[in-house]
Biotite code that builds the C-alpha atoms (Angstrom):
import biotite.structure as struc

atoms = struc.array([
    struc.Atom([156.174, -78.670, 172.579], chain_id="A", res_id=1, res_name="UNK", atom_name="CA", element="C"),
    struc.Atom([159.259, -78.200, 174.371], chain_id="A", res_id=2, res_name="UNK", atom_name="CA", element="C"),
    struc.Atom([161.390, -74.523, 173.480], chain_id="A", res_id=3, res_name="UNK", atom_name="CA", element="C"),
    struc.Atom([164.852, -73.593, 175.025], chain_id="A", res_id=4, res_name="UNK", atom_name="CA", element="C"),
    struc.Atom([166.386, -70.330, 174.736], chain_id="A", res_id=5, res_name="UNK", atom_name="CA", element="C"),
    struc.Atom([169.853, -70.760, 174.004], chain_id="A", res_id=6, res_name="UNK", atom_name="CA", element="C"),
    struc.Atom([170.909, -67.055, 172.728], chain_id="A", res_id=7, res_name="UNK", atom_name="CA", element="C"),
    struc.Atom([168.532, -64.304, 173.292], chain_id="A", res_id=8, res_name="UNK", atom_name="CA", element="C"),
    struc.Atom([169.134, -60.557, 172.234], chain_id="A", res_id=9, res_name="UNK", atom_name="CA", element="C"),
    struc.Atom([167.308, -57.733, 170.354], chain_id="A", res_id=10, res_name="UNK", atom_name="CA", element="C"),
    struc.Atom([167.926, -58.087, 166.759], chain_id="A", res_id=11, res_name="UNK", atom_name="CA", element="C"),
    struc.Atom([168.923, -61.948, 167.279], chain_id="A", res_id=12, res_name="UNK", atom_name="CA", element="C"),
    struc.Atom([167.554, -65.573, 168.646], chain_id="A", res_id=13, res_name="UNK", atom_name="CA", element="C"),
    struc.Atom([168.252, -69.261, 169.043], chain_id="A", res_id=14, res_name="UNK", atom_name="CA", element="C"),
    struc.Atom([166.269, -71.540, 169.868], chain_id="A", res_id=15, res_name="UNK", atom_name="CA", element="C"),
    struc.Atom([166.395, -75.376, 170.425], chain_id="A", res_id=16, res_name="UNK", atom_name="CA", element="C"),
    struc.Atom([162.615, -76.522, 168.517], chain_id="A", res_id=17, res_name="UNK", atom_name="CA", element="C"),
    struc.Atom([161.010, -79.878, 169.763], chain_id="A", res_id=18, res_name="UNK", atom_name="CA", element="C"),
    struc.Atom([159.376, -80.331, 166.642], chain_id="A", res_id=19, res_name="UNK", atom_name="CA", element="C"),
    struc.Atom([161.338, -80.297, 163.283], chain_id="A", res_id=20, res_name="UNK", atom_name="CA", element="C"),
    struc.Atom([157.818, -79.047, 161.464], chain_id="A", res_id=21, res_name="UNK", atom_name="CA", element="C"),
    struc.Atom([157.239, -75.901, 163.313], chain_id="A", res_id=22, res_name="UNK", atom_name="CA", element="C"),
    struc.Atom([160.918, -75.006, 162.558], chain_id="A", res_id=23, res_name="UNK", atom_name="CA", element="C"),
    struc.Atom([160.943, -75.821, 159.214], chain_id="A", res_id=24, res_name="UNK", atom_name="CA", element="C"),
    struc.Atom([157.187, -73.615, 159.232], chain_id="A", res_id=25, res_name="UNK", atom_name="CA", element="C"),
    struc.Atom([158.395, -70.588, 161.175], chain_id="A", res_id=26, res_name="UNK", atom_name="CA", element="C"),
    struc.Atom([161.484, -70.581, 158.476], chain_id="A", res_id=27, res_name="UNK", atom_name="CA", element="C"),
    struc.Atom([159.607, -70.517, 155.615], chain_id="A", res_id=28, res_name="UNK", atom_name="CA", element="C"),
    struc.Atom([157.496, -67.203, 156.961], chain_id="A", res_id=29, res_name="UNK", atom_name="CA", element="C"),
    struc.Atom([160.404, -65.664, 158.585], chain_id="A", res_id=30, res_name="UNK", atom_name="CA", element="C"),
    struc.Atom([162.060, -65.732, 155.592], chain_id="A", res_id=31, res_name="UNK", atom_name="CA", element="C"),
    struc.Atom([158.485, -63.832, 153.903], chain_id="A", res_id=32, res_name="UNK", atom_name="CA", element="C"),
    struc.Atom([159.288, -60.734, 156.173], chain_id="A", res_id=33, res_name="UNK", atom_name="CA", element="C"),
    struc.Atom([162.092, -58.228, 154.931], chain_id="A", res_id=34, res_name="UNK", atom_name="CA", element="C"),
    struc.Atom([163.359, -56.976, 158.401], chain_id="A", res_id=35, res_name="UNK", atom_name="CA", element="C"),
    struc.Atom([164.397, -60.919, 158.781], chain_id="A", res_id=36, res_name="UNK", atom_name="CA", element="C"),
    struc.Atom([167.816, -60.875, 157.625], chain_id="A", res_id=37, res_name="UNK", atom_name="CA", element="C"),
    struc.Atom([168.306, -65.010, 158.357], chain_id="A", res_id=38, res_name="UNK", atom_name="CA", element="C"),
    struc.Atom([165.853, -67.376, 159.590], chain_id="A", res_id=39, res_name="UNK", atom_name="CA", element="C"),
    struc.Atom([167.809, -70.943, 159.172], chain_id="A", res_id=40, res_name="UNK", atom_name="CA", element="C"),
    struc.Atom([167.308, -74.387, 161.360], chain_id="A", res_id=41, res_name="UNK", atom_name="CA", element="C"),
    struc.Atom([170.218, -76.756, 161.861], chain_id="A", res_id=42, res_name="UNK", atom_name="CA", element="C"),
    struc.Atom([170.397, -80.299, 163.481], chain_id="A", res_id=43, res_name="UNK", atom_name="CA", element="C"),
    struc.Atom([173.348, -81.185, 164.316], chain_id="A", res_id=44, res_name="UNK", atom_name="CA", element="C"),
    struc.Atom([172.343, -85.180, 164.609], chain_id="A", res_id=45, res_name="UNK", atom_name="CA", element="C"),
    struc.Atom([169.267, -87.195, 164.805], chain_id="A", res_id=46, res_name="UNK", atom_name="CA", element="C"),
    struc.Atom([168.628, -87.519, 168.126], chain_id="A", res_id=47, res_name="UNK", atom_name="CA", element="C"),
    struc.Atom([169.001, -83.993, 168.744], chain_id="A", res_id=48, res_name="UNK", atom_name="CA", element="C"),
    struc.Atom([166.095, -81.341, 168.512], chain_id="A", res_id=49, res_name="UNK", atom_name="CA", element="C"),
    struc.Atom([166.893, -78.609, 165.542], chain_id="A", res_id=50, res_name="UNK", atom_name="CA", element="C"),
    struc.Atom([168.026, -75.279, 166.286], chain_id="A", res_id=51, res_name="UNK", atom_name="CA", element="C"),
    struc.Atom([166.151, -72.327, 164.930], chain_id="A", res_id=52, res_name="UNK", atom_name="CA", element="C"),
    struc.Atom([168.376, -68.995, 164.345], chain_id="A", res_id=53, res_name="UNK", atom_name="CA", element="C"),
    struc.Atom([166.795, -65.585, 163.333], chain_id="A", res_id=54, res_name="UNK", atom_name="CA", element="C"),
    struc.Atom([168.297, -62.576, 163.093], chain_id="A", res_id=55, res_name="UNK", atom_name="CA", element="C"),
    struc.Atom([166.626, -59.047, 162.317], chain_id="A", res_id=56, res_name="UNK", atom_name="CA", element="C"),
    struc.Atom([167.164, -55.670, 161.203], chain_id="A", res_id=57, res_name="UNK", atom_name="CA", element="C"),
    struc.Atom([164.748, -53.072, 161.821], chain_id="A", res_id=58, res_name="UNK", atom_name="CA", element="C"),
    struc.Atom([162.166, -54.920, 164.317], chain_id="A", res_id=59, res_name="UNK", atom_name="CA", element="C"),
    struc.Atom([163.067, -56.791, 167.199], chain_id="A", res_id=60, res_name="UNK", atom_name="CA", element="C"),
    struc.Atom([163.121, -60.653, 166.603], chain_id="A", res_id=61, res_name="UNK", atom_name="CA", element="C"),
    struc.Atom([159.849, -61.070, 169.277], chain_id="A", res_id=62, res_name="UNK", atom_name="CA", element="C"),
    struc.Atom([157.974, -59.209, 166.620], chain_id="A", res_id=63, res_name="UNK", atom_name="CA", element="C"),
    struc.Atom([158.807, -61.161, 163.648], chain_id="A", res_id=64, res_name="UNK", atom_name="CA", element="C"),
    struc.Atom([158.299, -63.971, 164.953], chain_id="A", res_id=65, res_name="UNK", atom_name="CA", element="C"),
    struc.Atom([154.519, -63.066, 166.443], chain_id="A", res_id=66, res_name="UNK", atom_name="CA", element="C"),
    struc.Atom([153.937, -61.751, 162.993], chain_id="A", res_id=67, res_name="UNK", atom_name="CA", element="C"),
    struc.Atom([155.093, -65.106, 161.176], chain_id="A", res_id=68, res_name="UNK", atom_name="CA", element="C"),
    struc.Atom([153.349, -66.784, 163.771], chain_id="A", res_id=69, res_name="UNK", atom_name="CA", element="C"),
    struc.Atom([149.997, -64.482, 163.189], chain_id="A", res_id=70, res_name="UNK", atom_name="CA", element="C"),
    struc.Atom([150.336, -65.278, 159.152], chain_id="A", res_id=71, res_name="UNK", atom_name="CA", element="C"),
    struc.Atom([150.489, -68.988, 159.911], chain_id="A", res_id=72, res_name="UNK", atom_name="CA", element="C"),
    struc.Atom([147.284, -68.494, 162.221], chain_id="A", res_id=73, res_name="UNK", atom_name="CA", element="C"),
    struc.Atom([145.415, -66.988, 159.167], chain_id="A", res_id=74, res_name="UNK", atom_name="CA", element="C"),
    struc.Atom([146.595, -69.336, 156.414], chain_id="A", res_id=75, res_name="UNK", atom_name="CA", element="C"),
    struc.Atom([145.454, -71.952, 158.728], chain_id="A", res_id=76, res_name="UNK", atom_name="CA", element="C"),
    struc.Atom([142.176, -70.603, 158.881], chain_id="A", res_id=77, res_name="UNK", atom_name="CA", element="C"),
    struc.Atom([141.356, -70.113, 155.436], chain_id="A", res_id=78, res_name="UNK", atom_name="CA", element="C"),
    struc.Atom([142.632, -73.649, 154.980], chain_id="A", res_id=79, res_name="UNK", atom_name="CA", element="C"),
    struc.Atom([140.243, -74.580, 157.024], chain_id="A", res_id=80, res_name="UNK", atom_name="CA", element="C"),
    struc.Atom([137.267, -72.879, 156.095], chain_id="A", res_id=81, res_name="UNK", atom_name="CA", element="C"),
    struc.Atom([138.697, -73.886, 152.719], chain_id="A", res_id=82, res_name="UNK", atom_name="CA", element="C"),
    struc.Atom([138.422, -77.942, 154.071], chain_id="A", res_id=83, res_name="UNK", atom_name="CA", element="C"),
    struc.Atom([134.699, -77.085, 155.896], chain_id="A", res_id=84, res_name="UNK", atom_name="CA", element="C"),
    struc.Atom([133.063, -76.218, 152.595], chain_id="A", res_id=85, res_name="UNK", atom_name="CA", element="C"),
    struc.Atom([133.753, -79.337, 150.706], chain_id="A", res_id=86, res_name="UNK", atom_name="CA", element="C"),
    struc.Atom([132.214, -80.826, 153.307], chain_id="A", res_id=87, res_name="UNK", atom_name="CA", element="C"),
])
């Protein structure tokens, strides 16, 4: 999966997102963390990859965004434990 850096400080990112899913996935958790003040994607047309903005207060946007990535890790896993036992 391709990611670009487009803006890139402490307390704020953007990022172009090959995939529309992980943007629309690391929104939903970003938005889970208080210090994320807003997590939002935009696509400006439909040929063009979405644009993921976050911006933070209180812990630098590289943290939220391992910690919503380490959340989605974990849910993952549980889901699928969850999906081995049926078996």
């Amino acid at each position: 999966m391709d990611i670009k850096i487009l803006k890139n400080s402490k307390d704020e990112i953007e990022v172009e997102v090959g995939d529309l899913t992980i943007a629309e996935i690391l929104r939903v958790y970003l938005n889970k963390d208080p210090s994320v003040i807003f997590a939002a994607w935009k696509k400006e047309h439909p040929t063009k990859n979405p644009v993921l903005r976050i911006k933070t207060k209180g812990k630098t946007v590289k943290k939220s965004i391992n910690d919503a990535i380490n959340s989605i890790t974990k849910e993952l896993g549980r889901i699928d434990n969850d999906f081995k036992k049926l078996k």
